[in-house]
Steps between C-alpha positions, in 0.01 A plus 500: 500500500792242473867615494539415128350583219555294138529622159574472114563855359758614180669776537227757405268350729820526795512822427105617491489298850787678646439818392149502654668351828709817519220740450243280796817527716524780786873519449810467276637184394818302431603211323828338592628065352502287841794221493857506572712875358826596524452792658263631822252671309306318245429728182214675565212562221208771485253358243387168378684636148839513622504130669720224204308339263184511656213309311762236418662221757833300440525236713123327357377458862281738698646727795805481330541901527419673804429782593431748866262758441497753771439833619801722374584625810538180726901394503542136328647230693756306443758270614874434442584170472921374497542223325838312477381336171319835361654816686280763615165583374179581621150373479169642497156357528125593532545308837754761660278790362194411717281825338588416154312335213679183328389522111653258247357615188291281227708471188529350151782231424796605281365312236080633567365165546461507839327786777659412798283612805510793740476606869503718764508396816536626880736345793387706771180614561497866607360793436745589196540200318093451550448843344752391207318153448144662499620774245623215278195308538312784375732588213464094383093498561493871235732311261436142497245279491494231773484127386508227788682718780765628240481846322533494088614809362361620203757460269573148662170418438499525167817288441287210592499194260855654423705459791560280795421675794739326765398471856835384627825441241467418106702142609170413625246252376219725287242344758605822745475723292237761505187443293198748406 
């Protein structure tokens, strides 16, 4: 299996997927924003429902919102960085959290002309982030139907004909764009 996995999903189809990755899963999960914070500790979310606007992306390019999915009870890593231009803050990646799973959910434009792809992905390969990766494989393969090495949710699927379904950023020529 590779270390990343590709989809188009709206939110209904994020959240079948993810709830079904939950349930395969031999533990308890959380979901915490990577990027730069303010403080030490990211915010730190239980279920798919509670993560912002999920099923619809801002910034018209894919991986624009990531995410570490990891076991709940596994301390997050993260690192303070002084700046003389920005003060303190701290970062956290997927990177730093070697037994975590990076997700940047699928999503709709603001305006719904556009389903910006999906992913999860792993950094390290090791027992915990392989058991993570292999639960969401399974939760994509019940939910989705695979076209061409990416998965198609079934909601996604039927916004076909309606929607551009963007492989990379809405800026881009139509000729990378996903087609059925």
């Amino acid at each position: 299996m590779s270390g990343r996995l590709l989809f188009f999903a709206t939110k209904n189809d994020i959240i079948s997927i993810m709830n079904t990755f939950r349930e395969i899963l031999p533990f308890e999960i959380k979901y915490f924003e990577t990027g730069n914070m303010p403080t030490e500790q990211p915010v730190v979310f239980s279920c798919i429902e509670d993560l912002p606007h999920i099923g619809v992306t801002y910034s018209n390019s894919h991986c624009s919102d990531n995410y570490c999915i990891m076991e709940k009870d596994i301390s997050i890593v993260t690192e303070r960085v002084d700046s003389e231009s920005h003060g303190t803050f701290y970062c956290v990646y997927s990177s730093m959290n070697n037994t975590c799973l990076s997700f940047s959910p699928s999503g709709r434009t603001a305006d719904g002309t556009c389903l910006i792809h999906g992913q999860f992905a792993i950094m390290d390969k090791n027992e915990l982030s392989n058991t993570l990766l292999k639960a969401a494989s399974k939760a994509l393969r019940k939910h989705c139907k695979r076209i061409r090495g990416w998965y198609v949710g079934q909601e996604a699927e039927q916004l076909n004909g309606k929607v551009r379904y963007i492989t990379i950023g809405i800026n881009e020529p139509q000729e990378y764009d996903f087609k059925f």
